[in-house]
C-alpha positions as CSV (number, residue, x, y, z in Angstrom):
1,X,229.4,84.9,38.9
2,X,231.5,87.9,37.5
3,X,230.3,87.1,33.8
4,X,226.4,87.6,35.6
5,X,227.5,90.6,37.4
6,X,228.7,91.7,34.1
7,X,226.1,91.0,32.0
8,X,223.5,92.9,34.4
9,X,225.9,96.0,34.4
10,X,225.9,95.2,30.8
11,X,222.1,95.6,30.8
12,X,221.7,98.6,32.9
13,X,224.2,100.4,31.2
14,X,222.1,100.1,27.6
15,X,218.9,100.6,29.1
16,X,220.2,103.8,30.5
17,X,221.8,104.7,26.7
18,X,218.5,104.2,25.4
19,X,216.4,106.1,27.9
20,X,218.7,108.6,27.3
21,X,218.3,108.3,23.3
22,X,214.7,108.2,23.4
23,X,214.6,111.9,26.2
24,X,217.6,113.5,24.1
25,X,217.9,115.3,20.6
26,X,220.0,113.6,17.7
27,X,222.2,114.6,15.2
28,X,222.2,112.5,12.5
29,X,225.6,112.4,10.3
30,X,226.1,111.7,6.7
31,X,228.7,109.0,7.3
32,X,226.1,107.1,9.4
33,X,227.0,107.9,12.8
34,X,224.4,109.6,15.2
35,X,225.2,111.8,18.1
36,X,223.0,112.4,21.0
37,X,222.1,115.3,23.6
38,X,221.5,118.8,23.6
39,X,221.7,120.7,20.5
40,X,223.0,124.3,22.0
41,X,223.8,126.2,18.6
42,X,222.6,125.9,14.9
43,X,224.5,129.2,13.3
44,X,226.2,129.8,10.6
45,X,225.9,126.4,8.7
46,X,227.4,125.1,12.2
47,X,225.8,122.7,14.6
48,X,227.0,122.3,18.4
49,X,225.9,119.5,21.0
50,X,226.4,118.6,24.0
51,X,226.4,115.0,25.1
52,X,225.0,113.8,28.6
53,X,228.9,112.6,29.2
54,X,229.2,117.1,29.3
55,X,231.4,117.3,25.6
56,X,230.6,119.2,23.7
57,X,230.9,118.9,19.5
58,X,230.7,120.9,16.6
59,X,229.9,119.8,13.2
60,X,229.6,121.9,9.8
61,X,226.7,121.7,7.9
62,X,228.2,119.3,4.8
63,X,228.8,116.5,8.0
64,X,225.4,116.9,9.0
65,X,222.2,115.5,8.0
66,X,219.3,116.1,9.6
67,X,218.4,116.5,13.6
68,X,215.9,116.4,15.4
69,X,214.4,118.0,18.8
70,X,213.1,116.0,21.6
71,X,209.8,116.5,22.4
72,X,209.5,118.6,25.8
73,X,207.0,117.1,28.0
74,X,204.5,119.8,28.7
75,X,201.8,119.5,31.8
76,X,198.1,119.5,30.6
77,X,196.3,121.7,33.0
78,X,192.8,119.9,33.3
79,X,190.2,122.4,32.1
80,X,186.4,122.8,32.3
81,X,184.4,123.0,29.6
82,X,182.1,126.6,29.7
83,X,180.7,126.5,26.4
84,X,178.2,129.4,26.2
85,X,174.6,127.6,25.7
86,X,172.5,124.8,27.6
87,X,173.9,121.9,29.9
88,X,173.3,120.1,32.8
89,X,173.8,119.6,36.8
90,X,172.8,117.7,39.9
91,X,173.5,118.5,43.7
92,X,172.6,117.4,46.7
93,X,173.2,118.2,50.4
94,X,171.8,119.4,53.5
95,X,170.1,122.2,55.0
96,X,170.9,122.6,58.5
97,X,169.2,124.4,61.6
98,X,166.0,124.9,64.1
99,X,162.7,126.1,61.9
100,X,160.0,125.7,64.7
101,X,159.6,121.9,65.5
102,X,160.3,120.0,62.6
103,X,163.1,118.5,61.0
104,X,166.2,120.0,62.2
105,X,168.7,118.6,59.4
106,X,167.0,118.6,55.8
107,X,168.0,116.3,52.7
108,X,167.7,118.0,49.4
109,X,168.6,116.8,46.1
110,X,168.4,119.0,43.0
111,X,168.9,118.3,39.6
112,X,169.4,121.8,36.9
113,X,169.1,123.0,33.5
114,X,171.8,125.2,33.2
115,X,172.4,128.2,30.3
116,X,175.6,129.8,30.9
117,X,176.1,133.3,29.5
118,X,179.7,134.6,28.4
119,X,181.6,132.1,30.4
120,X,181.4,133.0,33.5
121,X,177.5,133.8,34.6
122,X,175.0,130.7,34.5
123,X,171.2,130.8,35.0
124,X,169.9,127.8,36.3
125,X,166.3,126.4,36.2
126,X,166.3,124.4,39.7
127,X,164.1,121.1,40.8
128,X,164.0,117.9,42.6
129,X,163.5,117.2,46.0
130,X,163.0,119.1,49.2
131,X,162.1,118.3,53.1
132,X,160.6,121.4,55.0
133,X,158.1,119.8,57.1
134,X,157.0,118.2,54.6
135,X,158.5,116.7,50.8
136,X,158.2,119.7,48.5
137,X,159.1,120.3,44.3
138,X,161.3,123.3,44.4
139,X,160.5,125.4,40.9
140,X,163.8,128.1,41.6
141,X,165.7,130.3,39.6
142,X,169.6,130.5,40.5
143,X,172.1,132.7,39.1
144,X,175.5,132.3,39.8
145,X,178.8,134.3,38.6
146,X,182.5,133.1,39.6
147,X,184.5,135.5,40.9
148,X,187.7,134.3,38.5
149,X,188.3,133.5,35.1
150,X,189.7,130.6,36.0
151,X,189.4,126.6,36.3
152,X,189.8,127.0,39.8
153,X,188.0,129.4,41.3
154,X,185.3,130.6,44.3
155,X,182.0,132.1,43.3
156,X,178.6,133.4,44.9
157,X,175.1,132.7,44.2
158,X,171.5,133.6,44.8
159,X,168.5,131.5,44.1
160,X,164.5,132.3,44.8
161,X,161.7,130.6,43.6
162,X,158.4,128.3,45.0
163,X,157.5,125.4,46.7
164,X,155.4,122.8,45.5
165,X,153.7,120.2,47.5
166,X,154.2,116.8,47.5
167,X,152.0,115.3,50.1
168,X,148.1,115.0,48.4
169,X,145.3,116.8,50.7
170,X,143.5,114.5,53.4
171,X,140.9,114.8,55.4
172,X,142.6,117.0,58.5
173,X,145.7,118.2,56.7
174,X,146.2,120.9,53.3
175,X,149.5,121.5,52.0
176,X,149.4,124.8,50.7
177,X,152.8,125.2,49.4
178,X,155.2,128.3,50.3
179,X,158.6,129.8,48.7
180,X,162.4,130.2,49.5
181,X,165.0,131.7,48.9
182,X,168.8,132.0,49.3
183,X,172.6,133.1,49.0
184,X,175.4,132.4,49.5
185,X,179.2,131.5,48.0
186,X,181.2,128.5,46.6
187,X,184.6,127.1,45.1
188,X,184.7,124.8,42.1
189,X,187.3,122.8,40.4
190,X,187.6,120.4,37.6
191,X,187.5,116.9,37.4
192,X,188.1,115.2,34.2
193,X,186.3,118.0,31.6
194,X,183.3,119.2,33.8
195,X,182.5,121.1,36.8
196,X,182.6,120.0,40.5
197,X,181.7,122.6,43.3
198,X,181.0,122.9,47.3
199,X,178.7,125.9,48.0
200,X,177.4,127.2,51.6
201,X,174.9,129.5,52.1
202,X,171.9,130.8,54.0
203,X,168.4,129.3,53.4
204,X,164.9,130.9,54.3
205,X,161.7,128.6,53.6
206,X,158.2,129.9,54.4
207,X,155.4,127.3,53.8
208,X,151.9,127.5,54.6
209,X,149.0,124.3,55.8
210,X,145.7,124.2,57.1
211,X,144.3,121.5,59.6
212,X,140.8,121.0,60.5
213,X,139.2,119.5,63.9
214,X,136.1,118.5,64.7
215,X,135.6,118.9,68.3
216,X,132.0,117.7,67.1
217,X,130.1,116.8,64.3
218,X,128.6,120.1,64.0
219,X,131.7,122.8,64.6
220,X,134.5,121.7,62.8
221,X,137.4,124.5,63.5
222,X,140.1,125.2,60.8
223,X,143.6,126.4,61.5
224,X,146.0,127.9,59.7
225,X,150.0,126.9,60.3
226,X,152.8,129.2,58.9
227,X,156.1,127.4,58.8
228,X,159.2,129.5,58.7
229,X,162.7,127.7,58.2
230,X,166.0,129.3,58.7
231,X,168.4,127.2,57.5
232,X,172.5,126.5,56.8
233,X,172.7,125.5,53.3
234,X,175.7,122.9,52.7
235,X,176.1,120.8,48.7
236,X,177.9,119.6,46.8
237,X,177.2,118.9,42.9
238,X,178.6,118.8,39.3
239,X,177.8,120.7,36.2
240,X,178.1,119.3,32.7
């Protein structure tokens, strides 16, 4: 039993000695020998280390060698790639609140072209998929700046453009289409080498349809509906 307890002390104690080794700098002698730790001084053809046991040795030059330095771990701050140019993005949310009767929590989903200008500004060419009161093509323009030249940081946005129908034209109902607009402000990060974001904002939609009735066969009476939409805007996407 005291020969097992012996060898694992045994055990531990190398392991430790080699961690050590492997985390420490080394001074290697010309009669063979290698000392480990912290070189302090290299002066005047004199070399000084301290071990990990605290002592502290000198050598002269004609002892030594060579030596080496350990290598300092360094933390790799995880950065977004901005290159100036073209690239790509997708979001997706919600827009939230009353406009008249319909709808009162809207799905979007929008995928971007995206040409970022000296880092930090980006005009983005924005479609995909909209619910107003009915589905709609967005065709927008969105410029957006961040606030910080930074990985991390918030920024704000404006976006405008118009609204294309989905739905085709029967016999009582005519899409006309419409516009929206809106601002607002985000924060993004990075994950892995591209661009995650939240952004909120405030969302105005103005659509227009037509409907026609026939109360007979011979006065059929057309109205005109004018949708307005005020709406929270809540996403989240990534840019490449």
């Amino acid at each position: 039993m005291k020969r097992f307890l012996f060898l694992i002390i045994s055990c531990i104690f190398i392991s430790v000695q080699l961690i050590a080794q492997e985390t420490a700098d080394a001074l290697y002698l010309k009669n063979g020998s290698i000392v480990y730790g912290k070189i302090v001084e290299v002066k005047d053809n004199l070399y000084r280390i301290k071990t990990a046991d605290g002592f502290l040795f000198s050598f002269t030059s004609d002892e030594v060698e060579k030596f080496t330095l350990r290598e300092k771990s360094e933390k790799k701050e995880i950065e977004i790639k901005d290159p100036n140019g073209f690239g790509f993005g997708i979001e997706t949310g919600f827009l939230i609140g009353e406009g008249n009767e319909h709808f009162p929590l809207l799905y979007v989903l929008n995928p971007m072209l995206t040409y970022t200008l000296k880092t930090n500004h980006t005009i983005e060419f924005v479609t995909g998929v909209e619910i107003f009161d009915q589905l709609y093509l967005p065709l927008q323009i969105e410029y957006r700046t961040n606030i910080l030249k930074r990985n991390v940081s918030p920024f704000v946005y404006a976006r405008g453009g118009g609204l294309v129908p989905l739905s085709g034209k029967n016999e009582s109902e005519d899409y006309k289409g419409g516009w929206t607009f809106g601002v607002g402000s985000g924060f993004r990060w990075p994950i892995a080498d591209f661009e995650s974001y939240i952004k909120f904002g405030f969302r105005y939609g103005y659509t227009v349809n037509t409907n026609s009735y026939s109360y007979d066969t011979t006065f059929p009476v057309l109205y005109t509906y004018h949708e307005i939409f005020y709406r929270f805007e809540m996403k989240w996407g990534f840019k490449f």
